[in-house]
Residue frames as a rotation matrix with the C-alpha (Angstrom) as fourth column:
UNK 1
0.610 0.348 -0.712 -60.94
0.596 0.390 0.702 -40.65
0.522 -0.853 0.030 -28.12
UNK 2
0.786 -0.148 0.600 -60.03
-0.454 -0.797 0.398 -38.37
0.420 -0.585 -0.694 -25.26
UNK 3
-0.425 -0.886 -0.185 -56.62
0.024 0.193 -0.981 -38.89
0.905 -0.421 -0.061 -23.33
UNK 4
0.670 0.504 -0.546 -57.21
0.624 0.017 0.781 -39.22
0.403 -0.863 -0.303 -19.80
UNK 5
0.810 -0.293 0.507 -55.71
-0.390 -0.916 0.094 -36.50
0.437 -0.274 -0.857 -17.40
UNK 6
0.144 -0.581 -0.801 -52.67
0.618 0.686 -0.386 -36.78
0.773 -0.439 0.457 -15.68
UNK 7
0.336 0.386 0.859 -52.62
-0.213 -0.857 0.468 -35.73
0.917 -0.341 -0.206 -12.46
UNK 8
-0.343 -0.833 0.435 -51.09
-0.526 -0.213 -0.823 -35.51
0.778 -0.511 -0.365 -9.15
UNK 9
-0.248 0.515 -0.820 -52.24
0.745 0.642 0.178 -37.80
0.619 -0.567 -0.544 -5.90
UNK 10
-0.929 0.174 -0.326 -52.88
0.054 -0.809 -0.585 -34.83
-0.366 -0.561 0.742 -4.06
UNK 11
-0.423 0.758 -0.496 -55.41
-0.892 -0.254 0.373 -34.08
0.157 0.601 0.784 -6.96
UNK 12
-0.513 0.446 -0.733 -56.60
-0.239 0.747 0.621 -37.28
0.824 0.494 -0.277 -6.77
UNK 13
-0.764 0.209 -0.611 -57.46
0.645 0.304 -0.702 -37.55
0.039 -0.929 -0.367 -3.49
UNK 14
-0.440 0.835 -0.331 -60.05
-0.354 -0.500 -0.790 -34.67
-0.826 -0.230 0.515 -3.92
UNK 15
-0.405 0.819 -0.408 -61.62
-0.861 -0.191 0.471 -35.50
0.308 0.542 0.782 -6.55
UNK 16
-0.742 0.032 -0.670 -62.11
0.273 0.927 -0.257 -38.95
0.613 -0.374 -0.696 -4.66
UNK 17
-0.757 0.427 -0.494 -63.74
0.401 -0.293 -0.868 -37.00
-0.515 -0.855 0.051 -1.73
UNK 18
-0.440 0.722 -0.534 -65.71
-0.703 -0.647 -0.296 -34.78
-0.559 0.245 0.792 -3.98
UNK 19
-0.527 0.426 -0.736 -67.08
-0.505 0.539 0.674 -38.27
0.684 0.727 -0.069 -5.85
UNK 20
-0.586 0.407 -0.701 -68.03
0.599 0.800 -0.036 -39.19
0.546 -0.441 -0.713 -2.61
UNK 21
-0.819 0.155 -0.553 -69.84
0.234 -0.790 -0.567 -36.19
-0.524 -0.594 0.610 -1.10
UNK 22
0.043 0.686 -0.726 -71.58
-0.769 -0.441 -0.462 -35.46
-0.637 0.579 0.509 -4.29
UNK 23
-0.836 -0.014 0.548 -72.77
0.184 0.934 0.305 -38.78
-0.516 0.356 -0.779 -6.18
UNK 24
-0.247 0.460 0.853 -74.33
0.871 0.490 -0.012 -38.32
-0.424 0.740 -0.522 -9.00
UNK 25
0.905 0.410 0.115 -73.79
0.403 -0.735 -0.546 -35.06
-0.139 0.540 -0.830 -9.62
UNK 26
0.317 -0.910 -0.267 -69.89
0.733 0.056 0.678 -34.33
-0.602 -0.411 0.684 -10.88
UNK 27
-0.015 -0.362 0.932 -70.39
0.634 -0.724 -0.271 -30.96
0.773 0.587 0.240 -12.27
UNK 28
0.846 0.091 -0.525 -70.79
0.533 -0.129 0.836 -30.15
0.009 -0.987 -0.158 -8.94
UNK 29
0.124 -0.824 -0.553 -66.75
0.587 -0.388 0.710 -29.52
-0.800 -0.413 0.435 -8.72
UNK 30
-0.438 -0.315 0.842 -66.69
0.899 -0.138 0.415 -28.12
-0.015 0.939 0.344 -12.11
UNK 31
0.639 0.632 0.439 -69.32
0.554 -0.774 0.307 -25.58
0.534 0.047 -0.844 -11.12
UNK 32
0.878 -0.361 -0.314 -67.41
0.138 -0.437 0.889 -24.30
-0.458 -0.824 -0.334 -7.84
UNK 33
-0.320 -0.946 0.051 -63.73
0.690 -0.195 0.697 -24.34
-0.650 0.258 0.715 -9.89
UNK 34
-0.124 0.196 0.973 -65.39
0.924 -0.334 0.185 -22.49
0.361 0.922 -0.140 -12.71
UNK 35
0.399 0.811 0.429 -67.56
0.467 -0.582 0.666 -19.96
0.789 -0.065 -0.611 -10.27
UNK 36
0.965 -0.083 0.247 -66.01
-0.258 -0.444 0.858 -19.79
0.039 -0.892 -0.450 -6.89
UNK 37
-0.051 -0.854 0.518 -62.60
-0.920 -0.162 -0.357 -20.10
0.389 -0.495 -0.777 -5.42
UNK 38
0.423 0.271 -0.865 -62.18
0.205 0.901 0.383 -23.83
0.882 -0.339 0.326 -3.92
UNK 39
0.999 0.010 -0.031 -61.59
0.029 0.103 0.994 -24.45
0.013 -0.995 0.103 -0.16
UNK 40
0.494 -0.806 0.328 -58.01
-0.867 -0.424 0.264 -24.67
-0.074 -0.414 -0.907 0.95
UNK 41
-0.006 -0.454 0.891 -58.32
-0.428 0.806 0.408 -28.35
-0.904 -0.379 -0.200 1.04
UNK 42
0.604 0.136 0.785 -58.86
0.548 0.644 -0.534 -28.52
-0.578 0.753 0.315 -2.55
UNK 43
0.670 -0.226 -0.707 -56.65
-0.531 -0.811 -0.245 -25.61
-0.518 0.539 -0.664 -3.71
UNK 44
-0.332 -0.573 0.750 -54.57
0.003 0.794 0.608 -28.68
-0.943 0.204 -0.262 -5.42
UNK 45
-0.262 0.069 0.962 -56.58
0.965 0.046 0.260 -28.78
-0.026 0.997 -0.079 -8.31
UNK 46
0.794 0.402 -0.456 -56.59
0.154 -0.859 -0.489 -24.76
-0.588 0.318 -0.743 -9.14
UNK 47
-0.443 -0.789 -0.425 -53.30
-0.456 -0.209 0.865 -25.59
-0.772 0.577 -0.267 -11.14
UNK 48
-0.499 0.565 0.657 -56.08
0.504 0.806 -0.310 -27.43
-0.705 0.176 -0.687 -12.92
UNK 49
-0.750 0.607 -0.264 -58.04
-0.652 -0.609 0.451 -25.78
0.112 0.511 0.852 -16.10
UNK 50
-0.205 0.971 0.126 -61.26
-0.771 -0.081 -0.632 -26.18
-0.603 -0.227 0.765 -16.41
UNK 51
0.401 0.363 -0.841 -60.88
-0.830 0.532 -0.166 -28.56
0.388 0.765 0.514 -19.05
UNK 52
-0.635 -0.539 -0.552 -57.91
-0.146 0.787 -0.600 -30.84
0.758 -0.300 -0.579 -17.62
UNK 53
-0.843 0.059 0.535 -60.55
-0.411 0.572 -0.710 -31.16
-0.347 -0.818 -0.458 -14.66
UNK 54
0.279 0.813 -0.511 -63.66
-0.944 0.136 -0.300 -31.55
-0.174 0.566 0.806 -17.03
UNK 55
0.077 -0.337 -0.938 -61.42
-0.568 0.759 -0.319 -34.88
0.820 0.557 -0.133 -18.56
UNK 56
-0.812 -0.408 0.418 -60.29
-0.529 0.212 -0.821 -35.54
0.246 -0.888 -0.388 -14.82
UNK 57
-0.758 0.563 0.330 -63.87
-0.425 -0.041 -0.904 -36.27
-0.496 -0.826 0.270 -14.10
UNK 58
0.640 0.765 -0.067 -65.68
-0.577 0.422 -0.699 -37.46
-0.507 0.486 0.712 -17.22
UNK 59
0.528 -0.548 -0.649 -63.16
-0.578 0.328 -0.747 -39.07
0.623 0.769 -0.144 -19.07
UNK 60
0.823 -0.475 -0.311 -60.55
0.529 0.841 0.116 -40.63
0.207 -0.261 0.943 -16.58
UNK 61
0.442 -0.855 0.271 -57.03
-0.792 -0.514 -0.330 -39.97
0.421 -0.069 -0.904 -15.15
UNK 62
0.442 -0.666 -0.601 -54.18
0.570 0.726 -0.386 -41.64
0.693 -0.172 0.700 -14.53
UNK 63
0.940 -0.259 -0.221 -51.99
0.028 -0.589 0.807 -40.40
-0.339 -0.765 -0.547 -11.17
UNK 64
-0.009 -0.999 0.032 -47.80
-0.412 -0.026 -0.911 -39.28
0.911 -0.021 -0.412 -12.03
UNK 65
0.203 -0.543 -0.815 -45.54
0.930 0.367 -0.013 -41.20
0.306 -0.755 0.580 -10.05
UNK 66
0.803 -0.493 0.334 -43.76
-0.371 -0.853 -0.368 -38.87
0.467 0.171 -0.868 -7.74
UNK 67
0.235 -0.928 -0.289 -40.12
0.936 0.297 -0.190 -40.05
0.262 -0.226 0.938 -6.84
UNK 68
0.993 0.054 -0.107 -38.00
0.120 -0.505 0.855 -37.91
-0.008 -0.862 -0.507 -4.43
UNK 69
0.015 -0.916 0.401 -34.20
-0.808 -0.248 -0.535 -36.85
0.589 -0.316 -0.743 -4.04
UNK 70
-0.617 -0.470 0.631 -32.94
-0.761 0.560 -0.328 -40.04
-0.199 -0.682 -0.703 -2.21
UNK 71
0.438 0.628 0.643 -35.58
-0.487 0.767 -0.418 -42.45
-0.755 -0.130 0.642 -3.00
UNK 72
-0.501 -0.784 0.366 -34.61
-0.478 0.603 0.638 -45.95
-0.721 0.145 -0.678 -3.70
UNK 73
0.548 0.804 -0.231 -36.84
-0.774 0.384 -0.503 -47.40
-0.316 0.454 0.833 -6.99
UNK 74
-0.601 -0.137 0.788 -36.64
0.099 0.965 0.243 -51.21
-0.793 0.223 -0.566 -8.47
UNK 75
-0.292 0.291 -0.911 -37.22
-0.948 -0.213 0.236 -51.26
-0.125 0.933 0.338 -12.50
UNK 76
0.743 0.622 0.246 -38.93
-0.541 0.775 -0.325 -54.02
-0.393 0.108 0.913 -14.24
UNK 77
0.589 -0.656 -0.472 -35.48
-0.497 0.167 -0.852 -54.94
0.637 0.736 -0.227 -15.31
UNK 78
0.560 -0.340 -0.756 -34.20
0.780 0.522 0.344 -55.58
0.278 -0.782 0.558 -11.88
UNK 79
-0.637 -0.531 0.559 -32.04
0.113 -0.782 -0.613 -51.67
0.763 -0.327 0.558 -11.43
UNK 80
0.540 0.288 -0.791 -31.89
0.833 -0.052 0.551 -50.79
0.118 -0.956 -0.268 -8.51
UNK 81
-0.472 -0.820 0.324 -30.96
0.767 -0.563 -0.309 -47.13
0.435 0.102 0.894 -7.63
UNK 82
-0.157 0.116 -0.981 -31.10
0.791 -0.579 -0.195 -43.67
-0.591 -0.807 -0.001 -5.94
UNK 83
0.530 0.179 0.829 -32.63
0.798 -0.435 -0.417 -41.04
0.286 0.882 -0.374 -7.28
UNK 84
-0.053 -0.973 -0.227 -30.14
0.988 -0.018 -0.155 -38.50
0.147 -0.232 0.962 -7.28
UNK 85
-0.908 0.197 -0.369 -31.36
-0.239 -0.968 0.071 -34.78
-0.344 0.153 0.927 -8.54
């Protein structure tokens, strides 16, 4: 069984838009990443191969946390802390 992608919310947010524009047809984005340059508003997933979005889109993905310099996170342990670097 395939891993699902991991992938940035940026990334996730287009392929959201492009599942909703084009329903029922999600080689759609696979064609245009393969063939053409994407828009500007999708240039997020061109750090993308063709496969890691192929999985993105048939298979599943999971979004990375991203955490910041200064943000404050709460573990399932109860830590509390700043991220530092």
């Amino acid at each position: 069984m395939m891993k699902k992608q991991i992938i940035t919310r940026d990334q996730e947010e287009r392929i959201r838009v492009w599942e909703y524009y084009h329903t029922g047809y999600p080689g759609k984005l696979l064609e245009l990443h393969a063939k053409y340059s994407l828009s500007s508003k999708s240039k997020c997933l061109r750090s993308l191969t063709l496969d890691e979005l192929a999985r993105a889109i048939y298979v599943g993905y999971e979004v990375e946390e991203e955490f910041k310099v200064g943000n404050w996170i709460v573990t399932k342990t109860g830590y509390i802390g700043e991220i530092e670097y």
